[in-house]
C-alpha positions, -999 to 999 in steps of 0.1 A, spaced: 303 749 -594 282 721 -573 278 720 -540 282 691 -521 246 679 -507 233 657 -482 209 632 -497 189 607 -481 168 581 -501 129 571 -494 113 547 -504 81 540 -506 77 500 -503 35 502 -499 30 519 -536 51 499 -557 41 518 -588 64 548 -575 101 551 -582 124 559 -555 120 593 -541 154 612 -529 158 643 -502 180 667 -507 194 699 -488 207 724 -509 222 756 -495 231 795 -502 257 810 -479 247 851 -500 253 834 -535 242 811 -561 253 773 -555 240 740 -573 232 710 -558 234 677 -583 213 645 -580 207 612 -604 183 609 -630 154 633 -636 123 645 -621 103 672 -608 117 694 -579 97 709 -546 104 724 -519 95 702 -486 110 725 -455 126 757 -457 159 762 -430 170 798 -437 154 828 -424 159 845 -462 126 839 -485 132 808 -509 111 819 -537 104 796 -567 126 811 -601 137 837 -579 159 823 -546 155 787 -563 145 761 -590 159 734 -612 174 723 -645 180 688 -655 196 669 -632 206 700 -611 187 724 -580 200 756 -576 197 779 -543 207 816 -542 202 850 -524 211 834 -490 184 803 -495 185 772 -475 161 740 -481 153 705 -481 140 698 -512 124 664 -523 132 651 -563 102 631 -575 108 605 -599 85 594 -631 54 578 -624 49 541 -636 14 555 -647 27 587 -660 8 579 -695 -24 578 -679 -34 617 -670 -47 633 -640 -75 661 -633 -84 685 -606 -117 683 -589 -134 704 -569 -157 693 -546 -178 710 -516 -200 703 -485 -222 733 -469 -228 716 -445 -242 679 -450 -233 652 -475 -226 662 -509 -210 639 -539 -189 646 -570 -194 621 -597 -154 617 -612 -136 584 -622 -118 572 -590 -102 540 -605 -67 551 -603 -71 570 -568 -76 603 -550 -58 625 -531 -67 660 -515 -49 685 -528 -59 716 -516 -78 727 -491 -103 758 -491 -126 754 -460 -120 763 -422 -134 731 -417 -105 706 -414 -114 680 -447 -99 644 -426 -99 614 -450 -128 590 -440 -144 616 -419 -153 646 -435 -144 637 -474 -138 602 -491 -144 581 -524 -163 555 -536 -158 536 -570 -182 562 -587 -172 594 -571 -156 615 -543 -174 625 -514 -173 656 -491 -192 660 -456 -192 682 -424 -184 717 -445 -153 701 -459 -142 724 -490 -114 709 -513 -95 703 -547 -90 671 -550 -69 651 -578 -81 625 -594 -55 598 -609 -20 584 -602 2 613 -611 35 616 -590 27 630 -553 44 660 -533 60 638 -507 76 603 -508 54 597 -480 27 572 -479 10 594 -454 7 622 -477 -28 637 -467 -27 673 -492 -19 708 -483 -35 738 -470 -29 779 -471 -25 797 -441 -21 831 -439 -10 857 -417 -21 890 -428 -9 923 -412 14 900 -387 -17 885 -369 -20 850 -356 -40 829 -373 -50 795 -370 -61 769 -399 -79 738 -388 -58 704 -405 -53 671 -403 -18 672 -391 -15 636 -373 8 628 -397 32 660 -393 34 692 -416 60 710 -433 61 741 -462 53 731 -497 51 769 -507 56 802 -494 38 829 -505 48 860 -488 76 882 -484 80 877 -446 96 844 -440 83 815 -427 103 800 -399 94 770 -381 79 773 -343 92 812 -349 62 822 -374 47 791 -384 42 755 -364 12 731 -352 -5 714 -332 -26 676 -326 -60 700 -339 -43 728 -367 -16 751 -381 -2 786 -366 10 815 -384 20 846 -371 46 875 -382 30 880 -418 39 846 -429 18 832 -457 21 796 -472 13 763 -484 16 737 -459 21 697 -468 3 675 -445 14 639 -436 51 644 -448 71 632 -420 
């Protein structure tokens, strides 16, 4: 049986190469309940509500045309439509500063985006990394995974700036140096404890907080 869901629309008028993005909130009162929406596409997880762990395959996922939320899981979820460049194929780059200027030769013609982060350092587009026709570059200590082509983003938004892991290990605070001028939310969590906004997790104008054992993978520029 489907639940009914709230869904909101986005669209993302400054890349017109990119279908029409939809938001939805699909929620688990204890057991399993699905959550419909048009068309195809692939499924993640943008901000977790509930205080019980929504775990990929295991409190959630997808089928079709269908998200499905169990074991007391409660989530805004984001449905990325196909690519008008899907044909043309993306690849994961790696590319590291220790310190100064370094560049990575990679075909840029169809864009760059940071995908993950692996420095302390915070990696802020046109300050610490970047791209020129011929390559990307990193500077300042910036450490990242970049990919390289037009594939479908995480977020509808245009100011979508990657993601970084922060962890907090044997309930410590920790804190991870981003670029969060554009907001953050949860693409991932990754440990047991949950992740609960400005309980365990939250941010500020120079980096992300975790405390309470909470480990995850935070979007940046998604709101």
């Amino acid at each position: 049986m489907k639940k009914f869901c709230l869904a909101i629309a986005v669209i993302v008028l400054t890349v017109p190469a990119f279908a029409q993005d939809t938001r939805i909130r699909c929620e688990s009162d204890g057991g399993r309940h699905q959550c419909g929406f048009t068309g195809t596409g692939s499924v993640a997880l943008v901000r977790q509500l509930s205080k019980s762990n929504c775990e990929y395959k295991r409190s959630w996922g997808y089928s079709g045309d269908t998200i499905w939320v169990d074991r007391g899981c409660r989530a805004d979820f984001v449905v990325s439509r196909t690519s008008a460049f899907s044909s043309i194929p993306t690849s994961a780059v790696v590319c590291e500063s220790d310190g100064g200027m370094h560049r990575c030769a990679t075909d840029t013609r169809y864009g760059v985006r940071l995908s993950r982060q692996s420095s302390k350092h915070a990696c802020v587009e046109g300050k610490d990394w970047g791209y020129t026709s011929d390559g990307i570059w990193v500077d300042r200590g910036c450490r990242a995974e970049f990919i390289v082509g037009p594939g479908p983003m995480t977020s509808a938004s245009p100011n979508y700036h990657g993601s970084v892991v922060c962890e907090s290990h044997n309930n410590t605070r920790e804190r991870c140096a981003a670029d969060t001028r554009f907001g953050v939310s949860i693409a991932r969590q990754l440990s047991e404890n949950a992740c609960i906004l400005n309980e365990s997790w939250g941010w500020n104008n120079r980096n992300i907080w975790v405390s309470k054992g909470c480990r995850a993978e935070f979007i940046l520029g998604t709101q």
